[in-house]
LOGUVO-718167 format. One record per residue: residue number from 0; residue in three letters; x, y, z of N, C-alpha, C in turn. Coordinates in steps of 0.2 Angstrom, whole numbers. Layout:
BEGIN
num_residu_npx_npy_npz_capx_capy_capz_cpx_cpy_cpz
NUM_ALA_X_Y_Z_X_Y_Z_X_Y_Z
...
***
This chain:
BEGIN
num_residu_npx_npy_npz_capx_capy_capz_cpx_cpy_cpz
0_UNK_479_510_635_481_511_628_475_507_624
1_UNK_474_510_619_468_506_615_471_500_610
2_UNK_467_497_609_466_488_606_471_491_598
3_UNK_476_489_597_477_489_590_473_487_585
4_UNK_472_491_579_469_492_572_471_487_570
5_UNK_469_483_563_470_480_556_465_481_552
6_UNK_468_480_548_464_480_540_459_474_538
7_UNK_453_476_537_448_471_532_446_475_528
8_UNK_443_470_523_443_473_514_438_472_512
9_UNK_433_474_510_428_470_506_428_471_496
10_UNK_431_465_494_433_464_487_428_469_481
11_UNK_421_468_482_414_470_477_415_476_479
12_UNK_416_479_485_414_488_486_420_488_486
13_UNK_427_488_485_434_491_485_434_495_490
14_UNK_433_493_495_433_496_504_437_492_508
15_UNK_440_497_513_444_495_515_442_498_521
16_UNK_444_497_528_441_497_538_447_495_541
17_UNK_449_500_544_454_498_551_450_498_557
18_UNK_450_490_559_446_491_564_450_485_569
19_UNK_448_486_576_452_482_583_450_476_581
20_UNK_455_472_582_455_462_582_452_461_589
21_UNK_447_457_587_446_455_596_443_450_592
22_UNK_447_443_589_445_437_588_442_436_583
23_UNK_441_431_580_438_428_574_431_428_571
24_UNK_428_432_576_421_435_571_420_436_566
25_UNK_416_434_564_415_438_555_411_446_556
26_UNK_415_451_551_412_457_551_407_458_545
27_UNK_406_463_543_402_464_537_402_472_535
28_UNK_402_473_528_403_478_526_398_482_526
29_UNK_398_486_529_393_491_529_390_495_522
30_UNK_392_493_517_388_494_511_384_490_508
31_UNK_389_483_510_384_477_504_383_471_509
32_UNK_385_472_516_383_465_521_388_461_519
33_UNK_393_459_512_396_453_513_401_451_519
34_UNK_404_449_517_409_447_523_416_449_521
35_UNK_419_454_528_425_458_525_431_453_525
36_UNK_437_454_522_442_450_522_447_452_527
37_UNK_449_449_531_455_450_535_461_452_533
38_UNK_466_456_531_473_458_528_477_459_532
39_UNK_478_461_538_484_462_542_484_471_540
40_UNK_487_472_547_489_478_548_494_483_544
41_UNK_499_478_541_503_482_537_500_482_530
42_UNK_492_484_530_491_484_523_490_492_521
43_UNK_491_493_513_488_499_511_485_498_505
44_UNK_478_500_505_476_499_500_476_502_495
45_UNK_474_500_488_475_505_481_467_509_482
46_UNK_470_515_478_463_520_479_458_514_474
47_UNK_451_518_476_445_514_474_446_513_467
48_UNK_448_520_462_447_518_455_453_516_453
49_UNK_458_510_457_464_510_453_460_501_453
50_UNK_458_500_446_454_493_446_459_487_447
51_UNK_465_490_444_469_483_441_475_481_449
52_UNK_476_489_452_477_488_459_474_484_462
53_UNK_465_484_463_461_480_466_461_472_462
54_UNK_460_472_456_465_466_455_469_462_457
55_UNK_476_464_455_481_463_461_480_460_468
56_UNK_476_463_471_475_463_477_470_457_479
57_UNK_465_454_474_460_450_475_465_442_474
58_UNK_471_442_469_474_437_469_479_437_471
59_UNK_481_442_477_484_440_484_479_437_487
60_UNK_476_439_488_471_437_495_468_430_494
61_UNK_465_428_488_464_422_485_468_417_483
62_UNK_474_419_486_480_415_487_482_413_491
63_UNK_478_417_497_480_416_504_487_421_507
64_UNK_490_425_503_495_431_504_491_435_511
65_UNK_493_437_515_491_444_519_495_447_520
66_UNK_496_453_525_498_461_526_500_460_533
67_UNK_503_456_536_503_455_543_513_458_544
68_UNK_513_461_549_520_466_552_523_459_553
69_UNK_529_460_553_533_454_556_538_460_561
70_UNK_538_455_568_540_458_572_548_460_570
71_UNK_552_456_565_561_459_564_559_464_559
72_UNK_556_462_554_556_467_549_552_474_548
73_UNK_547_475_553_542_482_553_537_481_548
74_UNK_539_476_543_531_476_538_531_469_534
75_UNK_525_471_531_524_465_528_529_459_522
76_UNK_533_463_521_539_460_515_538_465_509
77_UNK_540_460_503_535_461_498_530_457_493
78_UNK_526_461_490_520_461_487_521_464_482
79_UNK_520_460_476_518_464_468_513_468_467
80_UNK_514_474_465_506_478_464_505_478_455
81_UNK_509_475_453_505_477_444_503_468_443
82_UNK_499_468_437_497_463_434_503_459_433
83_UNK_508_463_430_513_459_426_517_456_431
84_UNK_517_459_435_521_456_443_518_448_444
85_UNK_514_448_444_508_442_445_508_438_442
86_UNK_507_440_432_508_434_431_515_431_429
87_UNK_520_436_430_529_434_431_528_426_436
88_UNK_527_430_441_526_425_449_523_420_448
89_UNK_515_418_444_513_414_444_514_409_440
90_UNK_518_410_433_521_406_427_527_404_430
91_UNK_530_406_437_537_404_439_533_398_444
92_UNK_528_399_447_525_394_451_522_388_447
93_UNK_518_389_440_518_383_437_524_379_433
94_UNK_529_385_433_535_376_430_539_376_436
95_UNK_541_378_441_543_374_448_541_371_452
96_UNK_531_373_452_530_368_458_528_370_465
97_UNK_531_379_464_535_381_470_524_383_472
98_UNK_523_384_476_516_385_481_516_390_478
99_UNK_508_391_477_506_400_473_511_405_479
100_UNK_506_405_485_507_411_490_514_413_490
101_UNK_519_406_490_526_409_491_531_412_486
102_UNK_528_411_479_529_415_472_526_420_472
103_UNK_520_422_472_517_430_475_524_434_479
104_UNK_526_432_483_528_435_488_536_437_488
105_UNK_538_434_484_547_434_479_548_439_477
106_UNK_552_442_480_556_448_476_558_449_471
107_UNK_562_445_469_564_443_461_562_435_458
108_UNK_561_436_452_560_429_450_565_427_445
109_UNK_568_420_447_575_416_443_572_417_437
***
């Protein structure tokens, strides 16, 4: 059987690579050289000219959020994909306290 797939991203070119995990190397993006980001296999990415999806996407990931399958649940949880989702989550995190990534990640906000 072959090596399972995951998702890396490169943020500047809105590119996205499913390619086999064999450990912590750094890869590079075959357009621009920088260095791709690791997202987990449960990811899907927004087409190239959805900007404000790539948005979205760059303040998961700079949040430290990722797209990793949980073995009970089949996928990644959820994830906000609109701005307004974002900054909901993220005004919930500055008057609670509560950690960026774990407010990103909340289904509903109190």
């Amino acid at each position: 059987m072959p090596p399972a797939k995951t998702s890396f991203v490169c943020l500047p070119c809105r590119a996205s690579f499913k390619q086999p995990y064999a450990g912590a190397w750094v890869r590079r993006c075959p357009r621009c050289a920088r260095e791709l980001v690791h997202v987990g296999s449960a990811f899907a990415a927004p087409p190239r000219r959805d900007t404000k999806g790539w948005r979205v996407l760059s303040v998961l990931l700079h949040a430290g959020v990722r797209f990793h399958k949980s073995c009970c649940s089949g996928g990644a949880g959820y994830r906000p994909r609109t701005l307004r989702e974002v900054r909901e989550r993220m005004a919930y995190a500055r008057r609670t306290g509560e950690p960026v990534a774990r407010a990103l990640t909340r289904p509903e906000v109190p």
